[in-house]
N, C-alpha and C positions, 0 to 999 in steps of 0.2 A: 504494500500500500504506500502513498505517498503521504513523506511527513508534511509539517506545519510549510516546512519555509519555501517546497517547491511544488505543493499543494495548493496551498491556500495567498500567502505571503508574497510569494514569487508573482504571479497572474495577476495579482490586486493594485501590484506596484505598476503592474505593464499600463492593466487600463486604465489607473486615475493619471499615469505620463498621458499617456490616450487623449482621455478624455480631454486633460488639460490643455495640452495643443489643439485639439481640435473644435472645440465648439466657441472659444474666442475669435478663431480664423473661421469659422464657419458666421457666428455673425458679422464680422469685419467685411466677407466679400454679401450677406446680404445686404447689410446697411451702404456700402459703396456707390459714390456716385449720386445718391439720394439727399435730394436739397433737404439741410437742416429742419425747413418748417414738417417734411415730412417722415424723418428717421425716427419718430415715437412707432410712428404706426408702421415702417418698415421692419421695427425691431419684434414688435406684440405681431406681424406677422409669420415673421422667423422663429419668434420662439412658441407660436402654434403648430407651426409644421414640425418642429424638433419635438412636440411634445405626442402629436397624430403621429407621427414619423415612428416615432420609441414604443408608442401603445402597438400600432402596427405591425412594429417590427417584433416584439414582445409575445404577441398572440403568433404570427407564421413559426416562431420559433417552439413557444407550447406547445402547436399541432405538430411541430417537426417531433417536438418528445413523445406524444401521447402517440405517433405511429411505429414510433422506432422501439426497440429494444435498449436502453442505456440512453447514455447522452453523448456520446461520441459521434453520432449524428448532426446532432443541435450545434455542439462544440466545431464542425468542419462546416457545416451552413453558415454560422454566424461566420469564423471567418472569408469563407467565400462573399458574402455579403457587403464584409468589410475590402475586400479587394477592388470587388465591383463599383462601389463606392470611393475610394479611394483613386480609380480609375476614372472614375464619371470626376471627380473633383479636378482631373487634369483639365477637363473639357470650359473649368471657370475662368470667366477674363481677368486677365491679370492687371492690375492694380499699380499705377507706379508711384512713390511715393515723393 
C-alpha cells in the first residue's frame, strides 16, 4: 500500500502548485482586454463557468467511478482531461504586457 507522503502528501502538493498557477492565469486571460467599466461582470462570468465547469466536470468523473471497477479509471480520465485542456489553453490569445 502507499504510505502518507507518496499517497496522500505527495499528489496534494502537485494540485494546490496546480491549482495555484492556474486559475489566476485563467482569470487574467478572461478578464483581458475588457474595458474597466466592465471586468466586474467579466470576472462573476468567469468565475460561473469555473464553478458549472468543476460541478460538470465532478459528476463525468463520478459516472466515470460508479462504471468502473476502482478508480484508476477516474484517476487516467481526469488526467486526460487535464491534457486536453491544457492543450485547448495553447489555442488563448496571448496577452502582451
Amino acid at each position: 500500500g502507499n504510505d502518507y507522503a507518496t499517497g496522500v502528501l505527495g499528489p496534494t502538493l502537485i494540485i494546490a502548485v496546480g491549482i495555484g498557477l492556474t486559475f489566476p492565469t485563467l482569470m487574467a486571460a478572461a478578464t483581458a482586454g475588457v474595458p474597466g467599466e466592465d471586468a466586474g461582470i467579466a470576472g462573476g462570468i468567469a468565475q460561473t463557468a469555473n464553478q458549472v465547469g468543476g460541478s460538470a466536470g465532478l459528476a463525468a468523473l463520478a459516472t466515470v467511478a460508479a462504471a468502473s471497477a476502482g478508480y484508476e479509471p477516474v484517476f487516467l480520465s481526469a488526467a486526460g482531461l487535464g491534457v486536453v485542456l491544457a492543450a485547448a489553453g495553447l489555442l488563448l490569445p496571448r496577452v502582451s504586457s
